[in-house]
C-alpha positions as CSV (number, residue, x, y, z in Angstrom):
1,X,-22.5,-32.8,87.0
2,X,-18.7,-33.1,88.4
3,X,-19.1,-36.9,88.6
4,X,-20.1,-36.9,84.9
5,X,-17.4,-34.5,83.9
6,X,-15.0,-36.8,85.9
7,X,-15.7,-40.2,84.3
8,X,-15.4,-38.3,81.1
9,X,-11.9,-37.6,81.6
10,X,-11.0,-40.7,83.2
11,X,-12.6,-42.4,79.5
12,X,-10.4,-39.6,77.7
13,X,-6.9,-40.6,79.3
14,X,-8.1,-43.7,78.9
15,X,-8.5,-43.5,75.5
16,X,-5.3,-41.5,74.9
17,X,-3.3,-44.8,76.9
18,X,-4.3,-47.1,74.3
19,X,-3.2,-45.6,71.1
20,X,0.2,-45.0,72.9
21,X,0.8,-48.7,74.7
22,X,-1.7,-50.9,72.7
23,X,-3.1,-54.0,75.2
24,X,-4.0,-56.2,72.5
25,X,-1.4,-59.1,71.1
26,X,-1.1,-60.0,67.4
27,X,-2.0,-63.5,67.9
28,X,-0.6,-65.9,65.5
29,X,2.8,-64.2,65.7
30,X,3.2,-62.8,69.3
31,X,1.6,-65.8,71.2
32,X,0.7,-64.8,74.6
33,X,2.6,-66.2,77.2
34,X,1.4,-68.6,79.7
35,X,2.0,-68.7,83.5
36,X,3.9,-71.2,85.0
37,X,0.5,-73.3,86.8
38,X,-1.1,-72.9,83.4
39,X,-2.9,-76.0,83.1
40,X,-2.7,-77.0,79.3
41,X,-3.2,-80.7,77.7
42,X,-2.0,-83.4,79.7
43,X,0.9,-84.7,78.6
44,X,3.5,-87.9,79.3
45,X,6.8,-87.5,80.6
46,X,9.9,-89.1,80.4
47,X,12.3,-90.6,82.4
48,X,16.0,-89.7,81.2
49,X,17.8,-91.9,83.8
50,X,16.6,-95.1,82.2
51,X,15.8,-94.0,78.9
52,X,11.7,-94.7,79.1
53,X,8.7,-93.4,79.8
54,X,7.4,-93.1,83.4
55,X,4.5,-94.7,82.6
56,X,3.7,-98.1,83.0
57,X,0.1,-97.7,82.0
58,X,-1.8,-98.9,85.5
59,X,-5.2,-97.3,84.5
60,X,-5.5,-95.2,87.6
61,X,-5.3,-92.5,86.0
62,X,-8.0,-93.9,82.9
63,X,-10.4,-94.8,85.7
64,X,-10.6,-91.8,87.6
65,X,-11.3,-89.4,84.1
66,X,-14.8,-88.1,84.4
67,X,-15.2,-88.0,80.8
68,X,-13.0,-91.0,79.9
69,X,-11.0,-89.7,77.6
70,X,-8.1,-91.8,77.8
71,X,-7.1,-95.4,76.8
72,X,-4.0,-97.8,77.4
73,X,-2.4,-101.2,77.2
74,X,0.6,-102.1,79.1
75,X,3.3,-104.7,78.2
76,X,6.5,-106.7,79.9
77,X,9.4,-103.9,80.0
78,X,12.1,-105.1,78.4
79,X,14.5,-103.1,80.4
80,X,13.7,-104.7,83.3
81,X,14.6,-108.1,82.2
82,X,17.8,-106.5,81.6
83,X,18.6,-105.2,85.0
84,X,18.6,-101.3,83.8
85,X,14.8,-100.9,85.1
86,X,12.6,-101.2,88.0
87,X,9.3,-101.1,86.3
88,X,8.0,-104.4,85.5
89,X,5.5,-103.1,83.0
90,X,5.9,-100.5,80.7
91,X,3.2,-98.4,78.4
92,X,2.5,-100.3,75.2
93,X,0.0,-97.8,74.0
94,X,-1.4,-94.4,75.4
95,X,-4.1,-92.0,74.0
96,X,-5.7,-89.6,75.0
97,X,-9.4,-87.5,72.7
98,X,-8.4,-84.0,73.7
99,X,-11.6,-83.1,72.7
100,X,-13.2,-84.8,75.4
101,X,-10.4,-83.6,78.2
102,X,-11.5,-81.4,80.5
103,X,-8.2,-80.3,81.7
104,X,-9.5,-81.1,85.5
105,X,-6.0,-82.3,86.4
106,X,-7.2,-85.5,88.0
107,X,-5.2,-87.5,85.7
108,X,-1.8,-86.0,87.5
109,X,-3.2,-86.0,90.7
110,X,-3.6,-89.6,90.9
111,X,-0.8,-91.1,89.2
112,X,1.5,-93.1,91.4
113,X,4.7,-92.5,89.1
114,X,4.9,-89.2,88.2
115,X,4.2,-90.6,84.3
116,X,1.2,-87.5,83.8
117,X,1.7,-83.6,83.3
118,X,-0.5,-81.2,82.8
119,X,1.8,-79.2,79.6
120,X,1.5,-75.7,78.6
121,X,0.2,-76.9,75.2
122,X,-3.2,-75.2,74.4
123,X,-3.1,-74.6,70.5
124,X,-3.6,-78.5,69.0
125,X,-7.1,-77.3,67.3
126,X,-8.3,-78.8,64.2
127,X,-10.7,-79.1,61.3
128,X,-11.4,-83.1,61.9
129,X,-13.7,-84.3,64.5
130,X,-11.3,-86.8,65.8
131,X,-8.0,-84.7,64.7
132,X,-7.0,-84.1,68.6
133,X,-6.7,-88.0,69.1
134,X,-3.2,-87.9,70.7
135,X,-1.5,-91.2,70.7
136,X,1.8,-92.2,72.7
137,X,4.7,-90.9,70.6
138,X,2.4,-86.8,70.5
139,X,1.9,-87.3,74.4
140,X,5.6,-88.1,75.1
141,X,6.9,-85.3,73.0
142,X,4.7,-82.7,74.2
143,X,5.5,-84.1,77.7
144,X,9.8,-84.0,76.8
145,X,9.4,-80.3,75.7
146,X,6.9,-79.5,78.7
147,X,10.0,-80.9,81.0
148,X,12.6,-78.6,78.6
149,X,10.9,-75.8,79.0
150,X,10.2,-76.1,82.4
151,X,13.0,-77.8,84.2
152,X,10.8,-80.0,85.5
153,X,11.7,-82.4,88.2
154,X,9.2,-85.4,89.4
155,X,7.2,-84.3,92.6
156,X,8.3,-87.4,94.0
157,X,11.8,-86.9,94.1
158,X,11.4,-83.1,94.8
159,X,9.6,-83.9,97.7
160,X,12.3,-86.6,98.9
161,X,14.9,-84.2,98.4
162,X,12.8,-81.4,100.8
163,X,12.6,-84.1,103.0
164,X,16.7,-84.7,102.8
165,X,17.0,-81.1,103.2
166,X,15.0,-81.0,106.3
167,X,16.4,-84.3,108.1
168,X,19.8,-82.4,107.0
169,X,19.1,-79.5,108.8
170,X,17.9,-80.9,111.9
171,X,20.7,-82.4,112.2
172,X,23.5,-79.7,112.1
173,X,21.2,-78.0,114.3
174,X,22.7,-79.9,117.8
175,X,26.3,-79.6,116.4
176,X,25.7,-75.7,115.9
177,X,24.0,-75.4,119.3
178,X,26.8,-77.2,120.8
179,X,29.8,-75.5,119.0
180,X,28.0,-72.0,119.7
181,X,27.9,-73.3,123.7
182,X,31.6,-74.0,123.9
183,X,32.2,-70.1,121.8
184,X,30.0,-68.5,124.7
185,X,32.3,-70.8,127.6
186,X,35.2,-70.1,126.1
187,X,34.4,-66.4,125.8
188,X,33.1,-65.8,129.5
189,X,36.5,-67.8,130.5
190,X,38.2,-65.0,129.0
């Protein structure tokens, strides 16, 4: 009977909670935000140093899709011929049937040039079968405001500069050890 009588009250104050501090968002004009590992569309990113996508559409990332949902042609980069580049290829064309995506991440994982993100974009639904077809100039864009939002930085050059970092400390460590050694003479001279 006092167990009953409990979760009676606990359902009452329960109750009481929500019309105070209401949990539920009014969608379509207070989007609910996303966390920061949220695993959205993929998307292509760009690289702002040289002025062109990271991509220089290799297919590793097309053949290792489960569902293969992707497709891409490559041709000579232009920038390279220039001297401002050191891709050789470049993406010609890119898309991607987000209806068919997954969102397993593979794609990312296994791309050798940090071209593939997975964005925060999950709202691209639409009323045509093949209406979620996103071709290269929709993958880069959702991929330049991914990076806006975000801040992001490529893995590859993240990791370098850990790696920097590391090397960095390492080696101020012996010229700290050394300088605190000749503090620690100099004060047991004294």
């Amino acid at each position: 009977m006092l167990a009953s009588v409990k979760g009676l009250l606990i359902t009452l104050a329960s109750t009481l909670n929500g019309f105070r501090a209401p949990v539920t968002r009014q969608y379509p004009t207070t989007p609910t935000p996303v966390k920061p590992r949220y695993m959205g569309f993929p998307a292509l990113t760009w690289d702002d140093k040289v002025d062109e996508p990271f991509c220089t559409a290799c297919m590793v990332c097309i053949r290792n899709c489960p569902t293969q949902c992707m497709s891409a042609t490559m041709k000579d980069n232009p920038l390279q011929q220039e001297g401002k580049s050191h891709r050789r290829k470049i993406v010609d064309t890119f898309e991607i049937n987000l209806n068919r995506c997954i969102l397993c991440g593979i794609c990312v994982n296994v791309c050798n040039f940090d071209a593939i993100v997975m964005s925060h974009e999950h709202e691209l639904s639409t009323y045509e079968r093949n209406g979620d077809r996103m071709d290269l100039p929709n993958l880069l864009e959702m991929g330049m405001q991914y990076q806006a939002e975000t801040a992001w930085i490529p893995p590859t050059q993240r990791a370098k500069a850990a790696e920097e970092k590391a090397s960095g400390d390492q080696q101020k460590a012996p010229e700290e050890v050394s300088g605190e050694q000749e503090k620690a003479a100099g004060e047991a001279s004294s």
